[in-house]
N, C-alpha and C positions, 0 to 999 in steps of 0.2 A: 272887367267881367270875370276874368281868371279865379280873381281871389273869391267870389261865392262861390265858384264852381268847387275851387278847393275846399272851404268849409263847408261844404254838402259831402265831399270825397273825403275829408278827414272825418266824419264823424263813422264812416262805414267798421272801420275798427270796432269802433264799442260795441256793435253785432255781437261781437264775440265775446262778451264779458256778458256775466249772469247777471242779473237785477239791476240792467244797465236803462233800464223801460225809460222813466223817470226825469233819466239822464239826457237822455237822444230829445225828449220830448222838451223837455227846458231850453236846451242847445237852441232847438228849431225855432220856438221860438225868442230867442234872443237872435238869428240871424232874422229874423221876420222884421224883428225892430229895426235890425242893424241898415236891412238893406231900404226898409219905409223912408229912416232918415236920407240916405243920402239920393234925394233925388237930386238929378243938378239942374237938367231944363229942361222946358218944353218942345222946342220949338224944334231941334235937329237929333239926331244921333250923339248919344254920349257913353262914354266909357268902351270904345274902340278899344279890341284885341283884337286878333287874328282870328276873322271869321266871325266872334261874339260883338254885341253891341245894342244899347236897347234905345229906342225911341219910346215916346210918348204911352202909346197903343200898347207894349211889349212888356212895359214897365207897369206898366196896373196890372197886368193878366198874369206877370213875375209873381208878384205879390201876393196876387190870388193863390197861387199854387203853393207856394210856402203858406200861406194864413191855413188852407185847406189841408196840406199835407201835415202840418201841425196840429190841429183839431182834429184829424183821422186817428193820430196815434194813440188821444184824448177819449175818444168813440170806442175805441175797440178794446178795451179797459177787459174785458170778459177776456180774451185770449192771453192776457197778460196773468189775470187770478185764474184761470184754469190749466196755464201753462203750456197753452196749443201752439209751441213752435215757435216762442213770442218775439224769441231775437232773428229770426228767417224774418216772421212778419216787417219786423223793422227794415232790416233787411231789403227786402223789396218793395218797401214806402221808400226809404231812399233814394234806391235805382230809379224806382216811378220821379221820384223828385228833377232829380241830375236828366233824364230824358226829356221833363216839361221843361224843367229851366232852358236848355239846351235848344228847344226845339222855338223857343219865344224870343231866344238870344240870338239865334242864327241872323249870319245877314248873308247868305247866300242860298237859295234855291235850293241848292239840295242838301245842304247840310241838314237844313227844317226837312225837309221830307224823308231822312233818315229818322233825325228823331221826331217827327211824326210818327211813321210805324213802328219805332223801336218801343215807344210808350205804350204798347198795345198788349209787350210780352210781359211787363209786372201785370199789368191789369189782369191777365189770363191768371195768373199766377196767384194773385189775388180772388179770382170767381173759383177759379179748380181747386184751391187747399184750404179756403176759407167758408167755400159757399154753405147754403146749410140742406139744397135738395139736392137728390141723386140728377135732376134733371140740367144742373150746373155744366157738366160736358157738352149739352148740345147747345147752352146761353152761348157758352166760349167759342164752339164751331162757327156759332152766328154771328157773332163779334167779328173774330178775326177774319171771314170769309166775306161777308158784306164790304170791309174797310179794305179788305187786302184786294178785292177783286174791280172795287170804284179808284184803288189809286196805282195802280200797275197803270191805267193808258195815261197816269200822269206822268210817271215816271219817263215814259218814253218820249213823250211831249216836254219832258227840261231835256231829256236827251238833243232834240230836235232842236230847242232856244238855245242850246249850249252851241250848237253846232251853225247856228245863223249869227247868233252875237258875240258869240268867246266868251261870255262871262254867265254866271250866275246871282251876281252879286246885286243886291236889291235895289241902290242909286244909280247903277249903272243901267239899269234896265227901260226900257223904253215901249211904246204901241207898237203893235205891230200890225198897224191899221188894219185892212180887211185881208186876215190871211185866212185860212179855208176854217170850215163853220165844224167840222169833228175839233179841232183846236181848242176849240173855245169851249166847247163840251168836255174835253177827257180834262183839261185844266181846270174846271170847275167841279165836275162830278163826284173827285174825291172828296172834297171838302163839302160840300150839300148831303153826302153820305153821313159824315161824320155828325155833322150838324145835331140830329140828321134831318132831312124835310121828310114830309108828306110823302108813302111810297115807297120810300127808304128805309123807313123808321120803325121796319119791324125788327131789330137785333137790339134795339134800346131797352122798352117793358121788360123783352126775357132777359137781356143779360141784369140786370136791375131787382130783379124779381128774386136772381135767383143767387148775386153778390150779399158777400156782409152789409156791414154797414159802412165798413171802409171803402169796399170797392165801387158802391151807390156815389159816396158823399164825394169819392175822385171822379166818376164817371158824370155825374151831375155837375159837380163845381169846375173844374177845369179841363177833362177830355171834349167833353160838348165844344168849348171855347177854341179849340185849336180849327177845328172847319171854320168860324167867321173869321178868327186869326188869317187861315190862310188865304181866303176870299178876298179878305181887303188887303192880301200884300201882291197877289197878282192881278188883282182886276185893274192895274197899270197897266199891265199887258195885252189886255184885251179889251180896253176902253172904249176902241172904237164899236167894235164888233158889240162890244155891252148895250153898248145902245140901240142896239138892231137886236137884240134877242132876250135884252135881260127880261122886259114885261112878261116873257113866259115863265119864269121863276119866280118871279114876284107873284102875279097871279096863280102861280098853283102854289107857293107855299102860304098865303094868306088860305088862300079858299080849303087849301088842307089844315091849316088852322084851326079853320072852323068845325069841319069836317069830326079832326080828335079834338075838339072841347065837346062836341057829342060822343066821342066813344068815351069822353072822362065820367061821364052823367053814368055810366052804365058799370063800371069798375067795382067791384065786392075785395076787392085785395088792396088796402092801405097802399103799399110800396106802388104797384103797378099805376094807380090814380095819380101819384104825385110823379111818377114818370112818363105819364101820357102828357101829362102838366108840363112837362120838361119841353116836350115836342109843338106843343102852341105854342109857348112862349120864345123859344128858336127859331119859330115861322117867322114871327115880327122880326126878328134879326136877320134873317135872311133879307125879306122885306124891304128892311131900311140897307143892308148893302148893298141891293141890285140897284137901287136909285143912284148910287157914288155921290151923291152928294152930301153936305158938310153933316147939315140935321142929322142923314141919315146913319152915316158912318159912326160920326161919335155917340150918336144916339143908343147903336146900335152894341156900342163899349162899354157903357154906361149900364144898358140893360142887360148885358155879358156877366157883367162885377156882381148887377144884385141878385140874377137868377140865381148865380153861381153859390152865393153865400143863402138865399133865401131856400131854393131846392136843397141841399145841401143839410138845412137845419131842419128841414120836414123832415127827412130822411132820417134824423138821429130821433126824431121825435116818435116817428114811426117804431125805430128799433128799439127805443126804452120800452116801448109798449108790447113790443115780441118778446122783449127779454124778462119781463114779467106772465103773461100768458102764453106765449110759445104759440102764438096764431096770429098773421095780419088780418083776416077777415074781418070785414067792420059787421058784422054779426054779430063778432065776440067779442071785438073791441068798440063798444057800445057805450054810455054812460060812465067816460073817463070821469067825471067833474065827481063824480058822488063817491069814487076810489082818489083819484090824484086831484084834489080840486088846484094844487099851485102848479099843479104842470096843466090844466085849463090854460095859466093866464099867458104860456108861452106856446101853444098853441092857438091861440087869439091872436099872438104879437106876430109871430111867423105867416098864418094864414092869412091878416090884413095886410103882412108884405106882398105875399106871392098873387093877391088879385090888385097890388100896385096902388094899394092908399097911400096918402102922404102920414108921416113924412117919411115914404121908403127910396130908394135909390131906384127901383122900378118903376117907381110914379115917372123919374126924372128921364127913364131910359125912353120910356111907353108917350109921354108926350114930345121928346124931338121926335119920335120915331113917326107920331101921327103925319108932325111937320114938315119932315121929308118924305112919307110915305106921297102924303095929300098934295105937296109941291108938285110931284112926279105924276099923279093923276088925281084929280078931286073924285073919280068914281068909285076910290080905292077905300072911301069912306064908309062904304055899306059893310065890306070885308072886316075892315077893325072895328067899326059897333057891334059886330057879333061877337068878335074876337074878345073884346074890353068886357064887352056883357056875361057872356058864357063862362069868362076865367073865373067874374067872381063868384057866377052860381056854380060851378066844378070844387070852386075852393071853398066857399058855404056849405056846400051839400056833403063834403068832407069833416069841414069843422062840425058842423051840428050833429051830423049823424053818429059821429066816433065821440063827444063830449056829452050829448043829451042824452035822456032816456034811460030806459034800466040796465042796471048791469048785467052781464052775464048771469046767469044762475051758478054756472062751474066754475066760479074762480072761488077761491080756496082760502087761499093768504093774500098779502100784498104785503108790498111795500112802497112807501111811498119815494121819489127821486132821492137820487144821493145830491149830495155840493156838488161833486166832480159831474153831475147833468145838468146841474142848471147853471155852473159855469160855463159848461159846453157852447149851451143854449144862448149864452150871454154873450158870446163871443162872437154867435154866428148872426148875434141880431144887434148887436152894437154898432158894427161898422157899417151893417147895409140899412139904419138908421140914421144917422149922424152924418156920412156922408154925403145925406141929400142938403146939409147946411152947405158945403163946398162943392153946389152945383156945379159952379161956374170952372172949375177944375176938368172937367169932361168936355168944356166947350171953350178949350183954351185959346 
């Protein structure tokens, strides 16, 4: 595990070399390749170092983070041509990188809860120096204080298992049958925050709203992933107790679900709609963790990979279209198809992902998930018909409104996408395409 971590830390040097963009951005991905090839196996823990080590789960969410961290530094292509501090930006794409890795590679309790929260300080870093409204300082306050203040009673609670078991270390860990019921809460609450569920999930929109496009397409693609990450590495711990309590999480993050696929119907800001989108679609992953069952869990990984890459490419879709008008209101971003009509066809490809048609890797996530969900209680069915219904009229009512109809009367010029966007594009809807042929890899 050592050696990626190294070639993430050797590239930090080139920071410091001028016209280095390019550079950093090839490197990354060639280690993306590098590390895709060598998976070794399924079934247990592989490539043990000291403390590092990825399983199954760990090693697709790895992945994700370098495929995203690499197409983030592809995205933000404006900070590079107008020279806003381009090599910092890299900079602390990096650091964000070495904290995800770190935090998926952990095989000890608190190491991941370090770089849990450590991942939070590029992110800031990212909304405060990149953002584009004055209103960016109170996104970041919300950020950090929501996450900061849901995983402090975690913290004291690994204090508490360190101090009952000696160890933190994730195979060593065992049930800790019925031990008192705040346990089970402060152990879980951080990661539901993160998520975030239903209730919690007001620091998502604004921080989203008011990030680049970099800080969206990390915040979307891989920070969301680190709360189900951690859910299903300690809900070992409290298996027993899960079962005596998880139905009230289940049921309030479906039924909040549902709840934002109606606040999505109501959304006049491009970014903000595919970020409430972010928060249904998280429900169901919560959903299928609280069951612990097989469906639900790897269901729930599978539909982690495609949110991660499918939000992610809304998200640049959205910013081509700022970066030409300088407004997300779908007011003014009206009638793309009669200005951009070949950026239509990948906004049709994106939004058939994100309401989970085939053949997208959501289809594959959204059906184990039903089967675990429905295992767990057949009345859980009423919840996801709304849920499955609503994502696609939220994401219809998205696509048509922003492609159909007149254009603005104030737009001026245009131009139409560069290569370097519909590469982007290509990139981010290849994988969470294609990989719906190697279902069977998610349900190994």
């Amino acid at each position: 595990m050592l050696k990626y971590l190294f070639m993430i830390v050797f590239l930090i040097p080139l920071c410091l070399l001028n016209n280095s963009w390019w550079l950093v951005h090839s490197l990354m991905f060639l280690f993306s390749f590098i590390f895709m090839v060598c998976v070794y196996s399924y079934c247990d823990l592989n490539m043990i170092s000291y403390y590092f080590g990825v399983d199954f789960f760990s090693f697709s969410l790895i992945l994700l983070s370098f495929w995203i961290c690499s197409l983030m530094i592809m995205a933000s292509c404006s900070i590079y041509l107008f020279s806003y501090y381009s090599n910092f930006f890299v900079f602390i794409i990096l650091v964000l990188l070495i904290m995800l890795y770190c935090s998926f590679s952990s095989l000890s309790l608190l190491s991941f809860y370090i770089f849990f929260e450590a991942s939070l300080i590029p992110t800031l870093f990212l909304i405060l120096g990149w953002g584009y409204q004055p209103e960016r300082l109170q996104a970041g306050i919300y950020l950090i204080f929501y996450t900061l203040i849901a995983s402090l009673p975690l913290l004291l609670v690994l204090f508490n298992i360190y101090n009952y078991l000696n160890t933190l270390y994730f195979p060593l860990l065992f049930d800790f049958g019925s031990y008192y019921f705040m346990f089970y809460v402060f152990l879980i609450l951080a990661f539901l925050v993160k998520m975030p569920m239903f209730l919690f999930h007001l620091w998502l929109p604004k921080a989203h709203v008011e990030a680049p496009i970099s800080g969206s397409m990390i915040l979307a693609g891989v920070l969301l992933k680190l709360g189900g990450y951690g859910i299903f590495r300690v809900m070992k711990i409290i298996s027993y107790l899960g079962l005596k309590f998880n139905y009230f999480w289940l049921s309030l993050g479906l039924s909040g679900g549902v709840i934002v696929s109606f606040i999505c119907f109501r959304q006049v800001d491009l970014k903000s709609l595919i970020a409430y989108s972010s928060v249904a679609h998280m429900s169901m992953v919560i959903g299928g963790l609280m069951t612990m069952n097989w469906w639900g869990c790897m269901g729930s990984l599978s539909l982690m990979i495609g949110h991660g890459l499918c939000s992610s490419g809304l998200f640049c879709l959205s910013n081509i279209i700022y970066e030409r008008l300088g407004s997300r209101s779908m007011l003014i971003n009206k009638g793309m198809i009669n200005l951009m009509p070949s950026m239509t066809l990948w906004w049709f490809l994106l939004s058939s992902s994100n309401m989970a048609s085939p053949p997208s890797l959501n289809l594959i996530g959204e059906l184990s998930l039903f089967n675990g969900i429905m295992s767990w209680s057949s009345f859980m069915f009423l919840a996801l018909i709304f849920l499955s219904f609503f994502s696609a009229v939220y994401t219809l009512y998205m696509y048509s409104y922003s492609q159909h109809g007149l254009y603005f009367a104030g737009v001026y010029t245009f131009t139409l996408g560069y290569f370097r966007e519909y590469h982007l594009l290509f990139l981010h809807w290849f994988p969470l395409n294609f990989l719906c042929l190697k279902g069977e890899y998610f349900f190994v």
